[in-house]
C-alpha positions as CSV (number, residue, x, y, z in Angstrom):
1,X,112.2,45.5,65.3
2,X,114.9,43.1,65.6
3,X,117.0,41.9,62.4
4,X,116.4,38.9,60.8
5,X,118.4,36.6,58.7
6,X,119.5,33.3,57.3
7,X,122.7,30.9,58.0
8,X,123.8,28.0,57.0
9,X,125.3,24.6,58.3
10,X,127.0,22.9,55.3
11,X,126.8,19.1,55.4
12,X,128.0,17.6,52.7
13,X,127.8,17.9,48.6
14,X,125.4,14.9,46.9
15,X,126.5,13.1,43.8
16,X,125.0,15.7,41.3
17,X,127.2,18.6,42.9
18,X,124.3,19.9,44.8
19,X,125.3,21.0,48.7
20,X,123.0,19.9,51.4
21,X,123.2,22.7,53.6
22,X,120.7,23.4,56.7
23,X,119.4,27.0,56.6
24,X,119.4,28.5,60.4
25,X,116.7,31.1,60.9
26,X,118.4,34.4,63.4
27,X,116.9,36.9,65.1
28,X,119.0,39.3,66.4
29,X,117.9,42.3,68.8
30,X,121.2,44.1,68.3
31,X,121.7,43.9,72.2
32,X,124.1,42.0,74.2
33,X,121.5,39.3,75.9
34,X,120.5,35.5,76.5
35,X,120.8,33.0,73.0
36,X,117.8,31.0,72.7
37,X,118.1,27.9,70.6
38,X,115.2,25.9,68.9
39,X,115.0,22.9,66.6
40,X,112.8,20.8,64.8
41,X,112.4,18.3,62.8
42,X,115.4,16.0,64.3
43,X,113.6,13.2,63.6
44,X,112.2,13.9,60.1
45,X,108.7,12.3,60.6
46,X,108.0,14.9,63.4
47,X,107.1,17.7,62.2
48,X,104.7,20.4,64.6
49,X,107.9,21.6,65.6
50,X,108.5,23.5,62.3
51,X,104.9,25.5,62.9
52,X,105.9,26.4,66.4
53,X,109.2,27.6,65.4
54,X,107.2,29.7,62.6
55,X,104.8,30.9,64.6
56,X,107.3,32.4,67.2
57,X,109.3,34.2,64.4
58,X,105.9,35.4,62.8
59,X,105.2,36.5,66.7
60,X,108.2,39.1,66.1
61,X,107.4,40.6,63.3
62,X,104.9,42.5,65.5
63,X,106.2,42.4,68.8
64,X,110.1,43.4,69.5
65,X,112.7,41.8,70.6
66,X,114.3,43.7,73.8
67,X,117.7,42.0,74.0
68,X,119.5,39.0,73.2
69,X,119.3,36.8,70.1
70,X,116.7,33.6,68.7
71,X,118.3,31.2,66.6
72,X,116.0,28.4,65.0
73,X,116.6,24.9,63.0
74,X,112.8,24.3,61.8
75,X,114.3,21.5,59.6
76,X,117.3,19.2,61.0
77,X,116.6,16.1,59.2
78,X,115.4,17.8,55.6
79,X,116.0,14.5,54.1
80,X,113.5,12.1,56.3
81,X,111.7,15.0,56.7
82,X,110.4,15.1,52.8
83,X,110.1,11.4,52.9
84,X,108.1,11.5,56.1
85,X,111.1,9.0,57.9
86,X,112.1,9.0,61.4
87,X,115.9,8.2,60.4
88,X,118.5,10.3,57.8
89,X,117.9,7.8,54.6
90,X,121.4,7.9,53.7
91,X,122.1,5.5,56.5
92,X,118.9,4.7,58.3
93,X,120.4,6.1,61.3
94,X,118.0,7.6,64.1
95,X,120.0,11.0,64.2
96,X,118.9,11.9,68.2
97,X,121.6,8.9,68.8
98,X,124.6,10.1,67.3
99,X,125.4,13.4,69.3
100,X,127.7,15.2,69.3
101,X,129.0,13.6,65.9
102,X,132.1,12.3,64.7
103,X,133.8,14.0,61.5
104,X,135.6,10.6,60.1
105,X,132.2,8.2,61.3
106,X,129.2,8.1,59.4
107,X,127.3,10.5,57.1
108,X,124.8,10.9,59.7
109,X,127.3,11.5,62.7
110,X,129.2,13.7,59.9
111,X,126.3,15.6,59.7
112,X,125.8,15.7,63.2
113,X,129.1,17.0,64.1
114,X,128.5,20.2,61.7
115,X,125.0,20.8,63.6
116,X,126.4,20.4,66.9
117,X,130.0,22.5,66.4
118,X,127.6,25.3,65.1
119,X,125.2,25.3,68.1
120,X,128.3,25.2,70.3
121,X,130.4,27.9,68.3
122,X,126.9,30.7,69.3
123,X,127.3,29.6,73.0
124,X,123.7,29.1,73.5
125,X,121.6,30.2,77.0
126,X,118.8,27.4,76.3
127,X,118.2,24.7,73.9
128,X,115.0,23.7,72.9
129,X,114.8,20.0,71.4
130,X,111.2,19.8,69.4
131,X,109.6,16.4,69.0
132,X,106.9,14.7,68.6
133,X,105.8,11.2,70.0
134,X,102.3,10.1,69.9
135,X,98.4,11.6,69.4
136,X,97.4,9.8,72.7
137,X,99.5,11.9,74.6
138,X,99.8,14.7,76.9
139,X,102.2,17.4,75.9
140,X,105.5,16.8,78.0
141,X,109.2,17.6,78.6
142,X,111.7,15.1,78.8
143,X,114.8,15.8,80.9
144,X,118.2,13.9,80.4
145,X,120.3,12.0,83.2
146,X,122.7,14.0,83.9
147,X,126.6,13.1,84.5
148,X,128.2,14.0,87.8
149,X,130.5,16.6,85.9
150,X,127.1,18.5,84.8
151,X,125.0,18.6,87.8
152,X,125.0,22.3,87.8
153,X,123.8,22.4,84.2
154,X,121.3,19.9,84.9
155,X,119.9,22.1,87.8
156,X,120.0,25.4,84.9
157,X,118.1,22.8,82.8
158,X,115.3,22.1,85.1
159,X,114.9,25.9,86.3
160,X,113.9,26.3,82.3
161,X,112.1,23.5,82.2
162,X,109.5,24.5,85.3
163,X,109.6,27.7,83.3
164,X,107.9,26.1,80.0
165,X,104.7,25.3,81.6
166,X,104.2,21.8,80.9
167,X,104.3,18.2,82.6
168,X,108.0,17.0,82.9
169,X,109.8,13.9,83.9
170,X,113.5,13.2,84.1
171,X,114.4,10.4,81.2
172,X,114.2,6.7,81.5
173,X,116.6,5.0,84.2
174,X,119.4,2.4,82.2
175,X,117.9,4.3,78.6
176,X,120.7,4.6,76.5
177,X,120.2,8.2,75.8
178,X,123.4,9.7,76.5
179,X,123.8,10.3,72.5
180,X,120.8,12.7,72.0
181,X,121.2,16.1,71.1
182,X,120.2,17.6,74.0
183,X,121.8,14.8,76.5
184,X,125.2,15.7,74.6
185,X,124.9,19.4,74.9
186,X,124.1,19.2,78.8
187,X,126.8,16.4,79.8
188,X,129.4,17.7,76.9
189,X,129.3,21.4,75.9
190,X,127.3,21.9,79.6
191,X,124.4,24.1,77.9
192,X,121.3,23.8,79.3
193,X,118.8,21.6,77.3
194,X,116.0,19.7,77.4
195,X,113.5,17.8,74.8
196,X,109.9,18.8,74.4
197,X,107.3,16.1,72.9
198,X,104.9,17.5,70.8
199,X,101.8,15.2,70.1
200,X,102.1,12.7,67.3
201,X,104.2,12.1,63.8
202,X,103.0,13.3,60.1
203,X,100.8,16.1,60.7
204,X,100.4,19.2,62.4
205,X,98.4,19.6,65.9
206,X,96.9,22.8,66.6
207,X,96.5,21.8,70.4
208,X,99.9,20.7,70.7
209,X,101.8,23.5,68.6
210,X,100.4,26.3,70.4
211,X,101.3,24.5,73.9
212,X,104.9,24.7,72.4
213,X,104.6,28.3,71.4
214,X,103.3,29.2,74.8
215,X,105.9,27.6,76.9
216,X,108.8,28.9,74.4
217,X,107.2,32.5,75.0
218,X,107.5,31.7,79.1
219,X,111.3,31.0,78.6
220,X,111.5,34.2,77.0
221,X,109.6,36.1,79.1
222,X,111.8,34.4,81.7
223,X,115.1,35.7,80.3
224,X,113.3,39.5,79.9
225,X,113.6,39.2,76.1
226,X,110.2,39.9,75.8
227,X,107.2,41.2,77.3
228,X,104.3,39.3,77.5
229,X,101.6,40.0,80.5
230,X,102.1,36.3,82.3
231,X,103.1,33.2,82.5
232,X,101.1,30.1,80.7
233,X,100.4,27.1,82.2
234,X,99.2,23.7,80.2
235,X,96.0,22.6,82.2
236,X,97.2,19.0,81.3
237,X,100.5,19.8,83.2
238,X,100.6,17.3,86.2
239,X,101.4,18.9,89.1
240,X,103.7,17.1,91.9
241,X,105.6,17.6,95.2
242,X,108.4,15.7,93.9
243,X,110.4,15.6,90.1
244,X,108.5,13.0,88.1
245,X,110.8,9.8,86.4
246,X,110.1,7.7,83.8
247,X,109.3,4.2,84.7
248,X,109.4,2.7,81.8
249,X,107.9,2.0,78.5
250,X,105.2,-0.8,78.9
251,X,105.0,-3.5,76.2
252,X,102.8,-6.6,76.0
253,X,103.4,-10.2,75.5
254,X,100.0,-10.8,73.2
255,X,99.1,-10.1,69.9
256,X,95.1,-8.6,70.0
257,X,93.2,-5.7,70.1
258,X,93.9,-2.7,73.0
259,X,91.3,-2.2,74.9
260,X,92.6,1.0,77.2
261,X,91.4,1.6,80.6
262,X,93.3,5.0,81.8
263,X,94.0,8.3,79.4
264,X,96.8,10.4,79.5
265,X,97.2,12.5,82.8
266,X,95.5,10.4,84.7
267,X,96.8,9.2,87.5
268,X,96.9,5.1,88.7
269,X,97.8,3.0,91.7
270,X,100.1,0.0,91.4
271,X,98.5,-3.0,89.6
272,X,96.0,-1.2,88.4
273,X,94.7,-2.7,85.0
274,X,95.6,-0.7,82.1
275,X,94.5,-2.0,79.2
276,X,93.2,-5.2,77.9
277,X,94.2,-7.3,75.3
278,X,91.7,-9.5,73.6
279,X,91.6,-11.6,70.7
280,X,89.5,-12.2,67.3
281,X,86.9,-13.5,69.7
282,X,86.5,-10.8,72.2
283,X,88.3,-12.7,74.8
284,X,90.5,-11.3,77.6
285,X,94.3,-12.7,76.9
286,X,96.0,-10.4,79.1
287,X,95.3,-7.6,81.3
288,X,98.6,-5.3,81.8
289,X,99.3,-3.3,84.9
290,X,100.8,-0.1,86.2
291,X,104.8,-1.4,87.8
292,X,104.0,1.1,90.3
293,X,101.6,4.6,91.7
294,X,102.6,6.4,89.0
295,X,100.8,9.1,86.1
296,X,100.1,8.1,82.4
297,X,101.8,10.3,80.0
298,X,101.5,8.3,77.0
299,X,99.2,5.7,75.0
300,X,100.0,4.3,71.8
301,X,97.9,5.6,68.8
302,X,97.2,2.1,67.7
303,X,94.0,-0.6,68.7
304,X,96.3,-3.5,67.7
305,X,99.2,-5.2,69.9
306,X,101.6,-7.7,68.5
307,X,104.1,-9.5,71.5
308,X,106.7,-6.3,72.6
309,X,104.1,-3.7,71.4
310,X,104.5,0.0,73.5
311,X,101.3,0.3,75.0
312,X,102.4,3.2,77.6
313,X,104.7,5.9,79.0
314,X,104.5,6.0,82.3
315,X,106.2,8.5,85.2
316,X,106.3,8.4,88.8
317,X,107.6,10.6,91.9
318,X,109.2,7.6,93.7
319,X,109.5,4.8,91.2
320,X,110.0,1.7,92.8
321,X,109.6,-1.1,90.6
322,X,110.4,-4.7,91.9
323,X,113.5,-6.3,90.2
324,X,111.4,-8.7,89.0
325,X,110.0,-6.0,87.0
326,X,112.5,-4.3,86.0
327,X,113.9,-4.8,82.5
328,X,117.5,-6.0,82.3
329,X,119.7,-3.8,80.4
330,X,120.4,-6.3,77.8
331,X,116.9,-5.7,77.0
332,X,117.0,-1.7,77.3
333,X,119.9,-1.7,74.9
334,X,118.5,-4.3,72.4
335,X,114.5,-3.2,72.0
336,X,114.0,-0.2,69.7
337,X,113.6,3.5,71.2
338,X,110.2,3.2,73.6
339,X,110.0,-0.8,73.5
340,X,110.6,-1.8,77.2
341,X,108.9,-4.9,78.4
342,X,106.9,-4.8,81.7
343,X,103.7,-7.0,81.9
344,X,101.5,-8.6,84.2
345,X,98.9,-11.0,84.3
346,X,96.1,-10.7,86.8
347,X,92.8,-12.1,87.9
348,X,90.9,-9.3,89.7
349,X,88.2,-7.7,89.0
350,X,87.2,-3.5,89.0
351,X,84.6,-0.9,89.4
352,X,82.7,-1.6,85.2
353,X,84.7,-4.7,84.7
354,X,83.5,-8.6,85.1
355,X,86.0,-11.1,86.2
356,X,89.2,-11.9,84.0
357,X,89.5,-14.7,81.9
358,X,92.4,-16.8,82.0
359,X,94.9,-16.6,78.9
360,X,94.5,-19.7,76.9
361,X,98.1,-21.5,76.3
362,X,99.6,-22.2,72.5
363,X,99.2,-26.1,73.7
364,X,95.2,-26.4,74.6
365,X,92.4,-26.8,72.1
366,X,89.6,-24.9,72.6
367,X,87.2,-25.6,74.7
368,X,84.1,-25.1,72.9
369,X,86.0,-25.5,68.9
370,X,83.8,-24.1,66.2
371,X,81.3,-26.6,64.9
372,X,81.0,-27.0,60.9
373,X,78.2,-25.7,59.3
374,X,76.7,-27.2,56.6
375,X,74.3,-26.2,54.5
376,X,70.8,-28.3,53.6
377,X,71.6,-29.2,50.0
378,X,75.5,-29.9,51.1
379,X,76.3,-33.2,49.2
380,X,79.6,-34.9,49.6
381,X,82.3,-34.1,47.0
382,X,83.6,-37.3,45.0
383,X,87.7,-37.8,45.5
384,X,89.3,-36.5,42.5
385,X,90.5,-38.8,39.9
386,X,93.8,-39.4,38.9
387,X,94.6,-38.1,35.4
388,X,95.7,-40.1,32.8
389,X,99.7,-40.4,31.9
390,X,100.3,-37.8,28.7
391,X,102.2,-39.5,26.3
C-alpha cells in the first residue's frame, strides 16, 4: 500500500503565538509517476469538497496506488471554513481572486502566495479546484480562458477535463477571472487545472460528492495510477459537438417571487421564457429570457428576486449574444462574482402558459386599488384633543 503522511503550509502566527498552518494530506506510491493535486474548501462556505477528498484517500486504504503521488488540501480556507464564510475573515477577501499571491500584499494574498509556491515547488500533473455553487444545479467543470503563452496547457487542461466525466464549459467571456487559483496555475506556473462545482454551500451532497469522486477516479485511471474496470460518466453530463461557453450569469431587474420554467440540463432556444417574476399579488412583472440556444447549468436556490438577483448560469456551443445584450465590462468588473445583468421583457405566450401581463410602471396607480373594508359596527373615531400645557 502506498505511504501516507502529513505536511504543512505555514501561513502566518496569530496574536496568541499560535501558527496557522494548512495540513496537506500525501500519498506516495514510492514510484516515480504523475502528481495529482486536489483542494477544497477555497472558499470556506463550500464544503463537499472535503468528503470527496476523504473518500478518495479512504478509497486507498484498500486499493493500491501503482505509481505516482496524490497530494490533497481538504481545507484551504480553515478560517471561513469554521465560520461557514465564503471570504478569509481577516480581510474579507474572496481568496479564488488573489492568485498566485503577493508576499508584501495582504494577509489573504500572503497566505495565498505560501499555498501557491508549495503547489508549484511539487510540480504537479493535474490540479483539481473543488467548489461548490448552488443545489439547483447540475454538477459541472469550469475551464479558464487561457493566455496566448499557455495554449498548450490549456489543451492538457481540457484532455483531463473530458476525462472527469462531467458537463464542462470554458469560463465567462470579459469575467475577471484571471486571479483564481486554477486560472493562475494554467497562464502562470503552466500546470494544467481546472475548477469543479460541486452542488451547493453549507452541507454535504451525497449526489454531488460521489460525482466528484468518480470523475477524480477517471483522471486516475487516466494517468494508470490506478486500476479501476471503466470509465464513469455523469448521466447529467450534456453532451455536445462543440466546447460549451458561458454566456453569462442572468440577473433580473424586479424584486418578486421566481417562478422557474427550465431545470438544470435542459436545453432552450433563444427567447425562450425562463422564469417569471411576480409580485405580492401573483402578477407577472417580468418574464426573463435565454440571450441565446443555449443549455441551463444553473438556477439559484432561492424563490425570491430583488433588482440584479442571479437567476441563471447559462452555456452555449456558439454564443452569440447581441451587443445590446451584452453586459459592458464596467458592469462585469463592478457586480459581485455571478451577478451579470441580462434581461428581457416579452409578451408571448407558451405551451401551459396564458398571455403576459404587462409590468406596471413606479408612476401608475393601480388600476383596480384595494377598497377599504369596514366593518358593520365601524364608528368614526373622534380627533384627538389637544392636551393641556403642564405647568
Amino acid at each position: 500500500m502506498a505511504a501516507f503522511s502529513v505536511d504543512t503550509i505555514k501561513c502566518l502566527t496569530g496574536v496568541d503565538l499560535a501558527e496557522h498552518n494548512l495540513p496537506v494530506m500525501v500519498l506516495d506510491s514510492e514510484k516515480e509517476g504523475p502528481a495529482v493535486w486536489l483542494f477544497g474548501a477555497l472558499h470556506g462556505d463550500e464544503v463537499n469538497g472535503v468528503e470527496v477528498i476523504h473518500r478518495i484517500f479512504k478509497f486507498f486504504k484498500r486499493q493500491p496506488l501503482k505509481k505516482g503521488k496524490i497530494y490533497a488540501l481538504p481545507i484551504a480556507n480553515p478560517w471561513g471554513f469554521e465560520l461557514r464564510k465564503r471570504e478569509n475573515p481577516f480581510d474579507l477577501l474572496d481568496m479564488n481572486r488573489h492568485f498566485p499571491g503577493d508576499p508584501e500584499g495582504s494577509t489573504s494574498e500572503r497566505i495565498n502566495y505560501a499555498i501557491f509556491k508549495f503547489i508549484t515547488e511539487t510540480k504537479p500533473t493535474v490540479f483539481v479546484d473543488l467548489h461548490a455553487d448552488y443545489i439547483g444545479a447540475i454538477p459541472h467543470i469550469i475551464v479558464d480562458r487561457v493566455k496566448k503563452h499557455a495554449q498548450e496547457v490549456g489543451e492538457k487542461t481540457w484532455e483531463f477535463v473530458n476525462k472527469f466525466g462531467l458537463t464542462a464549459s470554458e469560463e465567462l467571456e470579459g469575467y475577471e477571472t484571471e486571479k483564481s487559483l486554477s486560472a493562475a496555475l494554467v497562464n502562470e506556473a503552466k500546470i494544467p487545472a481546472f475548477t469543479v462545482e460541486l452542488g451547493g454551500t453549507n452541507v454535504i451532497s451525497e449526489p454531488f460528492v460521489r460525482a466528484g469522486v468518480s470523475g477524480i477516479k477517471n483522471i486516475l485511471k487516466y494517468l494508470d495510477m490506478v486500476d479501476y474496470p471503466k470509465y464513469w460518466e455523469s448521466e447529467t453530463k450534456i453532451k455536445t459537438s462543440k466546447r460549451l461557453k458561458l454566456v453569462e450569469y442572468v440577473t433580473c431587474n424586479e424584486s418578486g417571487i421566481i417562478k422557474f420554467l427550465v431545470k438544470p440540463g435542459q436545453k432552450v432556444k433563444e427567447n425562450k421564457p425562463l422564469a417569471k417574476i411576480k409580485d405580492v399579488l401573483g402578477r407577472t412583472r417580468d418574464i426573463v429570457t435565454a440571450p441565446a440556444d443555449c443549455y441551463v447549468i444553473a438556477c439559484t436556490d432561492t424563490a425570491v428576486s430583488f433588482p440584479g438577483s442571479f437567476l441563471f448560469l447559462l452555456a452555449a456551443e456558439s454564443p452569440k449574444i447581441p451587443e445590446s445584450k451584452k453586459p459592458k465590462p464596467s458592469q462585469i468588473l463592478a457586480c459581485p462574482p455571478k451577478f451579470q445583468r441580462n434581461l428581457q421583457r416579452v409578451d408571448k405566450t407558451w405551451e401551459g402558459e396564458t398571455k403576459a401581463e404587462e409590468p406596471l410602471k413606479a408612476e401608475e396607480p393601480l388600476k383596480e386599488p384595494l377598497k377599504e373594508i369596514k366593518t358593520e359596527k365601524e364608528s368614526p373615531k373622534e380627533p384627538l384633543k389637544p392636551s393641556k400645557p403642564t405647568k
